[in-house]
N, C-alpha and C positions, 0 to 999 in steps of 0.2 A: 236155616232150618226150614222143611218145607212143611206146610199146614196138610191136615187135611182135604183140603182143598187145593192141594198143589203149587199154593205161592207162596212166596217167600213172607217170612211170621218173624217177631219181636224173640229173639232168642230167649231173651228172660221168663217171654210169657208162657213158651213152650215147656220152661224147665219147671215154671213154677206150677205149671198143672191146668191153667185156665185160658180159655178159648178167647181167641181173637174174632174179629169179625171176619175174616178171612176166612176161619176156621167154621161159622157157623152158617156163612152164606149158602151153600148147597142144601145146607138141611134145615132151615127157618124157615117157614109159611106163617101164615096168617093161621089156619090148622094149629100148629104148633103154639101159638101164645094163645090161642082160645083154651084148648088145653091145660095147658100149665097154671091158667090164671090161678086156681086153688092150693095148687105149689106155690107158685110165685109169691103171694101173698103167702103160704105159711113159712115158706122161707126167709121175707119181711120182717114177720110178726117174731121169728125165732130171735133175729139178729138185734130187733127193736129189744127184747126184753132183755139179750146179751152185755150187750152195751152199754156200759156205764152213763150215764148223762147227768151235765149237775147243772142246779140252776142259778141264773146269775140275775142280771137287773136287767135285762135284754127278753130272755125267754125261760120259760120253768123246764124243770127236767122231762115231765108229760109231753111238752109242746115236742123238744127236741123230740122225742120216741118217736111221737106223729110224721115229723119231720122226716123220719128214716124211713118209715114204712110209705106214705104218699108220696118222697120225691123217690126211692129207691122202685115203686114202682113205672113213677114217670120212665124214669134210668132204663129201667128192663125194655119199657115196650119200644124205648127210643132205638135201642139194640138191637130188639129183634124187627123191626121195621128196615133198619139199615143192613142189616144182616141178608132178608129176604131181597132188598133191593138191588 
C-alpha cells in the first residue's frame, strides 16, 4: 500500500486508520509540534483519565496516569522529530 508519502506503509497500519512515519514525514516541522503541544497534552490527559490503572506494590494507580501522560508525551515528540527527519 502506498503512504502518503508515496512509500510503501505497514498494510495493517493503513487499514487501521493511523499514520506511519512515512506517512507523516512531509508534513511534520518543528511548527507543527509547537503547535499541537495543547493538543497533544489534552489528547494525554483524555487517554490518562480513560484508562483504567490499578495499584499494586510497584506503583499506585495516580503514578501510572502520570506515567501515560509524561512518557506518551516523550513518545509524541520522539515521532515527530523522526517524522520531520
Amino acid at each position: 500500500m502506498k503512504s502518503l508519502a508515496g512509500t510503501e506503509t505497514d498494510p495493517i497500519a493503513s487499514t487501521a486508520g493511523y499514520a506511519t512515519t512515512a506517512d507523516l514525514s512531509q508534513y511534520a516541522t518543528d511548527a507543527d509540534v509547537s503547535a499541537n503541544t495543547d493538543a497533544i497534552a489534552a489528547a494525554l490527559q483524555a487517554a490518562s483519565d480513560e484508562i483504567e490503572t490499578q495499584s499494586d506494590m510497584w506503583a499506585d494507580a495516580d503514578y501510572r496516569k502520570q506515567l501515560i501522560r509524561s512518557l506518551g508525551a516523550e513518545v509524541v515528540a520522539t515521532a515527530f522529530a523522526r517524522a520531520a527527519s
